[in-house]
N, C-alpha and C positions, 0 to 999 in steps of 0.2 A: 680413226682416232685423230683430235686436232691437236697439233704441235704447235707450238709457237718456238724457234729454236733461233741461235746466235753459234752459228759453225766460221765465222769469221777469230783470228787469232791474232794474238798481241802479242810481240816481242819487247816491249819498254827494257830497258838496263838501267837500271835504281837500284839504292842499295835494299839487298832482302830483309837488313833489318826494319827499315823504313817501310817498306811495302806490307810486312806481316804486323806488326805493331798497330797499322791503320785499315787494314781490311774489315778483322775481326769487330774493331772498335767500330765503324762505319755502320755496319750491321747491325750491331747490337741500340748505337744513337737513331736508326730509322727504326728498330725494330720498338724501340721505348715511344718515341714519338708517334704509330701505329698505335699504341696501348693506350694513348692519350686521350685520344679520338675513338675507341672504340669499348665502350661499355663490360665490363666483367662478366655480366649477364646474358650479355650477346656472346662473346665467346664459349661460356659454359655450355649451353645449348648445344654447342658443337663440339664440344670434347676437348678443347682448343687450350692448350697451355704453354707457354717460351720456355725454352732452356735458358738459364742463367749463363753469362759466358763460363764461369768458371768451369760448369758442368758440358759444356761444350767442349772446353778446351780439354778438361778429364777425359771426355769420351772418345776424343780425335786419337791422344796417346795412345787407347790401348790398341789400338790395330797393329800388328805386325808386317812391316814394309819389306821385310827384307829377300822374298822369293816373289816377286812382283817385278813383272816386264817395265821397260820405260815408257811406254803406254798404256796406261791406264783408264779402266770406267769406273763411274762411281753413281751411286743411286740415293738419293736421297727422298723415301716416297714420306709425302704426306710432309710437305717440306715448310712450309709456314712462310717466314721471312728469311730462311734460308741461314738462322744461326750456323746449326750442325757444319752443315757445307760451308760455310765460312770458315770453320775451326777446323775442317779437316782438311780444307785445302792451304789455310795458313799453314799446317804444319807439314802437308808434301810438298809447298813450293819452298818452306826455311829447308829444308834437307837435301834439297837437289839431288833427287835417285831420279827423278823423271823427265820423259823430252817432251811428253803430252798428255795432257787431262781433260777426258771427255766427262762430264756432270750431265744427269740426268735427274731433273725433279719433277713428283706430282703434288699439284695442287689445284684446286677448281674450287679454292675459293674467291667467288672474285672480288672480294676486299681487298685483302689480303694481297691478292695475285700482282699490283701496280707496286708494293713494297719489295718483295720478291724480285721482279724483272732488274728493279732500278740498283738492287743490293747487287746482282749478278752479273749487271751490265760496269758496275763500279770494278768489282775483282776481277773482271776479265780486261777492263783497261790498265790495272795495275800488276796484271800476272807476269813473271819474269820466262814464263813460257807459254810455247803452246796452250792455250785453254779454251773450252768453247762449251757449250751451255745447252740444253732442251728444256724446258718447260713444256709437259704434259698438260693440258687442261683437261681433266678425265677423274674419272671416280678409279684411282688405283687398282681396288680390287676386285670390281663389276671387269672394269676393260681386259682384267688377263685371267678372271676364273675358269673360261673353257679351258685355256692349257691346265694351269692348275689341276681343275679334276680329269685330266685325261680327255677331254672331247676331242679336242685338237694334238698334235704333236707340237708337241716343246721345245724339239731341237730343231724345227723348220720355222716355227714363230716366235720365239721370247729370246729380246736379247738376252744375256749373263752378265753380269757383275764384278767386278774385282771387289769392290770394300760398298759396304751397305752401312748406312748410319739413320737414327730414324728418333722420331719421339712421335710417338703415332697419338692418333685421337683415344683420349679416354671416356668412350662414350657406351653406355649400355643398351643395346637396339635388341628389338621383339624377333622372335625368331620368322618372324615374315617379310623380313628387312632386307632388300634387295640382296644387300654386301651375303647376309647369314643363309641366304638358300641361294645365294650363286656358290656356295663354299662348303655343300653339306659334309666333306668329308672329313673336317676339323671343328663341326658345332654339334654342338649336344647341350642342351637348358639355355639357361638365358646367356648369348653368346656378347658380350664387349669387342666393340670396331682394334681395340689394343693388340687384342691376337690373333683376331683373321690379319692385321698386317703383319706380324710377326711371322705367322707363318705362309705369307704370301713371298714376305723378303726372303727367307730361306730359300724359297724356289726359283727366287731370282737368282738366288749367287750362284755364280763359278763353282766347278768340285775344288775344296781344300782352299776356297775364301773364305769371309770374315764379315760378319755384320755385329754391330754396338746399336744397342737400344736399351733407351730410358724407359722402364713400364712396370706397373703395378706387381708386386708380389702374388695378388691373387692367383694366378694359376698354375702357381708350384702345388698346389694341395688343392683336394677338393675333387666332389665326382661332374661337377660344372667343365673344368678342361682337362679329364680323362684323355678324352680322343684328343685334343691337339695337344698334351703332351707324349701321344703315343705316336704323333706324325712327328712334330717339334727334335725328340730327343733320338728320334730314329735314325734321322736325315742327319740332323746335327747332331754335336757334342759341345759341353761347355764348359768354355776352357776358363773362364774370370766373371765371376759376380761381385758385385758392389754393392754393400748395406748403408744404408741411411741412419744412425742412431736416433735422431729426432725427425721423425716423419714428418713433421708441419715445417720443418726448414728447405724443404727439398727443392719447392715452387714457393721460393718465401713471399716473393712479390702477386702469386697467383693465390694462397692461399688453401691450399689442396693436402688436404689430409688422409691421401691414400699412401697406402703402404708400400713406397716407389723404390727399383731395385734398378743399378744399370747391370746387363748382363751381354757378354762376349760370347757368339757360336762360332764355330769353325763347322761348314760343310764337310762333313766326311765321315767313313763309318766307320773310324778308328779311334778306340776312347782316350783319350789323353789318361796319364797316371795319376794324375792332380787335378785338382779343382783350387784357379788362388780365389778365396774369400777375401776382401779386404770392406771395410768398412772406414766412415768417417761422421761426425757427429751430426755437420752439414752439409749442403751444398759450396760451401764459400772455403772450406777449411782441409782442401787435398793434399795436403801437406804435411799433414797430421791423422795419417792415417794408420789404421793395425790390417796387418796380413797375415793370413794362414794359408798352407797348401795341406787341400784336404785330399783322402782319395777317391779319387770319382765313383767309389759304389758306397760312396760315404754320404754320397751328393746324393746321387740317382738311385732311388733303392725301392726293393717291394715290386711289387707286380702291376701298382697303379702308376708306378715311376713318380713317386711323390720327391721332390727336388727337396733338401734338407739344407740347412743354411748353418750349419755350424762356425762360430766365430773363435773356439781359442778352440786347446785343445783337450778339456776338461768335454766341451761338445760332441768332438770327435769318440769320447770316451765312452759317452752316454748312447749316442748312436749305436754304437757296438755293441753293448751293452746289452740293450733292449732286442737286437736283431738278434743274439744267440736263439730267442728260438724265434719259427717259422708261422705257428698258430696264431689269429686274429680273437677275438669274442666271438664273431657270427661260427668259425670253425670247431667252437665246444661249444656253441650253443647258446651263445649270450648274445645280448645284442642291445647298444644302447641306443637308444629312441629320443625323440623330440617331444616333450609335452604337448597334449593336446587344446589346452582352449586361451582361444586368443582373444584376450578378456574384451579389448576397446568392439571387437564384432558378435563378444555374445551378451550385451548388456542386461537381456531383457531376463536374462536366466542364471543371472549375480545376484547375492543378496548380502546383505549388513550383519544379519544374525542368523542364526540355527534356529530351525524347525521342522514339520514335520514334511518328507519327501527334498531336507538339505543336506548335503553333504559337505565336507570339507575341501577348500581348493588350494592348493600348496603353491606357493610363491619361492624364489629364490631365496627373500627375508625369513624362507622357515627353515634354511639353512643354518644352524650354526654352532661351533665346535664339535663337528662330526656327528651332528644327531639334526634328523628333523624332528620339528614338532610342530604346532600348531596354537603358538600364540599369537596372538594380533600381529597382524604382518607391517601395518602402517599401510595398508592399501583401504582403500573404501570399501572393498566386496572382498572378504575370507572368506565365501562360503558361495554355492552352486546349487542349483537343484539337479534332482536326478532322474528328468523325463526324457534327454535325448542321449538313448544310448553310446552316439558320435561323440559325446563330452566327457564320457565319465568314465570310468575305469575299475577294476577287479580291485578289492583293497587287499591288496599281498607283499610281501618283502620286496623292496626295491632299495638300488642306491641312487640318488639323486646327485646333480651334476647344474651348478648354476651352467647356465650357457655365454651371459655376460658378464663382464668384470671391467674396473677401472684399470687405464693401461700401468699406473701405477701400483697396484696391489703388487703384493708379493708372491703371490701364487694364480695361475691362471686356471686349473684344475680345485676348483672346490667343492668338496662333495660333502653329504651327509647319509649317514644308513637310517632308510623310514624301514622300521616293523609292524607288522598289520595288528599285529598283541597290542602294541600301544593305541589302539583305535577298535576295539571291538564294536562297538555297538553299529559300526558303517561294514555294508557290503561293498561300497564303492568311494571313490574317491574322484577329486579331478587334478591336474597337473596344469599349470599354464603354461604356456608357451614358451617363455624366458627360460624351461629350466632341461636338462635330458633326465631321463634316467636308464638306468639297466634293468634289462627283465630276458627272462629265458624266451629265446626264440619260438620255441613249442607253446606258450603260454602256461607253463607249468611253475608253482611257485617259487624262487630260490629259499631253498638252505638257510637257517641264520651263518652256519659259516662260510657259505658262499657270498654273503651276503659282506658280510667283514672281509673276508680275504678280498671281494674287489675292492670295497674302497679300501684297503689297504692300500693294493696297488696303484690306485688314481689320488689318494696320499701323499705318495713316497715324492720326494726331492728329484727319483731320477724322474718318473711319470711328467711330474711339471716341467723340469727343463725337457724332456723329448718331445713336449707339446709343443711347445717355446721356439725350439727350432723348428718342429716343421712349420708352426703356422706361427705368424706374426702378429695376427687382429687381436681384438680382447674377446671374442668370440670362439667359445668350443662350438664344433663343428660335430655331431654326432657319427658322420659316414666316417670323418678323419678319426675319430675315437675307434672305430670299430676295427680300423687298417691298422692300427698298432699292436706289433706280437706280445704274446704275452702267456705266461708259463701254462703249463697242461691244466684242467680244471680241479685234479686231485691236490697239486701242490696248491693251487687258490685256497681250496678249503684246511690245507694243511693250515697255511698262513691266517686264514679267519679263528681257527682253533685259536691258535696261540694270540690272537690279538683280544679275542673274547676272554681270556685268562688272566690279558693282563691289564683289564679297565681301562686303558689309557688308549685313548684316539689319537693320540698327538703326532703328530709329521717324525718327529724324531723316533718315536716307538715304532711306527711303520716302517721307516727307513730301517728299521734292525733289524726287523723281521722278514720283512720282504729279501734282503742282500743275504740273511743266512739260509734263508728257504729256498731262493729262485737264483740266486747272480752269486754262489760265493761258487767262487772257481776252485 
């Protein structure tokens, strides 16, 4: 492994105001000046995005110093121009708990890597203590996977950690990508370089340390990080998440419109009582933030350990709420599905009008106020032919489920009930891809009141916000639909009864019926 390291040490006496004030700022002035000189374009390619100081300085805060030796290590993988490590040592040398600071960072980019050295060589001649420096040039998680999956012993090779800090690459790599099959025991579908570091830094720390990381929402939810939330949450516990209210503020100078969370683990296999949720509208504005202490099986729940992000305590309510019972869809026999034809790759077998061997092909636009139907969708092709059995589908009761929505709608669960009565003269139909729907596991066809009683419940006010928190996109997710409980299949149809009696689809009808049928305590 090659090191490039600076184990020489600085005692200067200046004042700590003057020295912390200037560190941070030094960084962040080379780090803009880097940015100058290097294309957006070329970074993207690489997953490559800066922390704002502000979120630096946020992320430095939350560690907990206070059962920490006076010598200390610190790791900072995947370290850029060494923002994080600036802010986190700005704020161990203002506090004076410590006699020494060993820093350890990797990076191998060698761009980057001359901004890096010169940022590091600055804070170590202005450190009011002991301080001394490694730079790794090394691919992070190639270099220490044999320990990781057990090839090697861990406690004979891998240093440990006291405090870990990180804003890893946000890059999506094929699963024959060095990093994703040195690491098979946290990948599963298409793996992002974001949480093989996440959970490589876990393995770095200390039992009963602390790592802070900036990174995407994505793998709270979903059957994509299954396994590394079932390594993730095992090892660790997590003790502080931070929400973004405006997602596009977060890398405002980078532009990035993923759904970015910072989140605090504590190595150890004791659950904290609480979960603090705190959130802030942007990156720039921590000072005006809202906090909740959730309880951690409030957070961590389910058997896929889907991570829930509850923000007040009307959330906390709804969580509850919904987990009174234990049953998914797939477990009575329901199951909602992804539309089949993905219209831009089946062109040749789209058409304009009805005739004879066409079918009708439903869009999300044939969605609406609780009913599908099938007038002009505003698409160029309403309609399919019915030669390749892979496209087309049995025409029988289903509920329909757009899959996308604007992040401002009001409701992120929009459904409509399709009845096959209303379409007799078709055996078959097609669904496009944009949209889910629900159909009996068995293939067998639902019930008209089976039919109403779910979308009833994929209706209701609580349905919407328990989507809401767990997932954040404007995308339903059809596996995450199928993981949420939901009353026994006989109360379903109780609820369809009564909703078919009383004509009205409406959100607020639902919400009555569902709360006096399934949730009135």
């Amino acid at each position: 492994m090659e090191k490039n390291s600076n184990t020489c040490y600085n005692n200067n006496k200046f004042p700590v105001t003057q020295r912390c004030n200037d560190m941070l700022d030094y960084v962040i002035s080379k780090t803009l000046e880097f940015l100058e000189g290097m294309p957006k374009s070329v970074r993207k390619k690489k997953g490559q995005f800066f922390t704002s100081k502000e979120t630096a300085e946020f992320m430095a805060q939350l560690f907990d110093f206070s059962n920490l030796s006076k010598k200390i290590e610190i790791l900072d993988p995947g370290a850029g121009t060494g923002i994080l490590s600036a802010a986190l040592l700005d704020r161990a040398f203002s506090e004076n708990l410590f006699s020494e600071i060993q820093l350890t960072c990797y990076e191998n980019d060698l761009e980057v890597l001359p901004v890096l050295r010169e940022n590091l060589e600055y804070i170590q001649a202005h450190a009011p203590i002991k301080f001394g420096f490694v730079i790794v040039v090394n691919d992070y998680l190639i270099s220490q996977a044999p320990e990781f999956e057990g090839k090697i012993s861990e406690e004979d090779n891998l240093q440990k950690y006291d405090l870990i800090i990180g804003n890893p690459p946000y890059l999506r790599v094929m699963r024959d990508n060095p990093a994703a099959m040195a690491m098979p025991t946290v990948v599963h579908g298409a793996p992002n370089l974001y949480f093989l570091f996440a959970a490589m830094s876990l393995f770095n720390l200390k039992h009963e340390a602390e790592m802070v990381y900036i990174i995407p929402r994505s793998w709270t939810s979903g059957e994509y990080f299954k396994v590394f939330r079932k390594y993730f949450l095992r090892y660790g516990k997590i003790e502080q998440i931070h929400l973004f209210v405006s997602r596009d503020k977060v890398f405002s100078q980078e532009q990035v419109l993923q759904e970015t969370i910072i989140i605090k683990i504590k190595k150890t296999a004791v659950r904290p009582q609480h979960v603090i949720i705190s959130s802030s509208q942007t990156n720039n504005d921590y000072n005006n933030m809202t906090e909740i202490a959730v309880p951690y099986n409030s957070v961590v729940s389910g058997k896929n350990l889907y991570v829930y992000l509850p923000t007040s305590n009307d959330d906390v309510k709804v969580i509850r709420t919904i987990n009174k019972y234990k049953t998914t869809f797939p477990d009575i026999g329901l199951r909602m599905r992804t539309g089949i034809v993905v219209d831009f790759r089946q062109r040749n077998e789209l058409r304009k009008e009805q005739g004879e061997h066409i079918i009708p092909l439903f869009y999300g636009q044939h969605i609406k106020n609780g009913v599908v139907t099938h007038v002009p969708s505003g698409k160029d092709f309403d309609w399919i032919v019915d030669e390749k059995p892979g496209l087309i589908q049995k025409n029988k009761n289903y509920v329909f489920c757009k899959r996308f929505t604007a992040k401002e709608e009001k409701r992120r669960l929009q459904c409509g009930i399709y009845l096959a009565e209303n379409f007799p003269e078709y055996e078959y139909i097609g669904t496009q891809n944009k949209i889910n729907y629900v159909d009996c596991v068995d293939g067998a066809p639902l019930s008209t009141a089976l039919v109403y009683g779910i979308y009833a419940l994929l209706n209701t006010t609580l349905y919407d916000k328990y989507y809401r928190i767990l997932n954040g996109s404007t995308q339903v997710n059809s596996t995450e639909v199928n993981n949420i409980p939901v009353p026994p299949i006989e109360t379903i149809e109780k609820i369809g009864n009564r909703l078919i009696k009383t004509e009205n689809l409406t959100t607020e009808c639902c919400d009555e019926i569902v709360e006096e049928e399934a949730y009135c305590e």
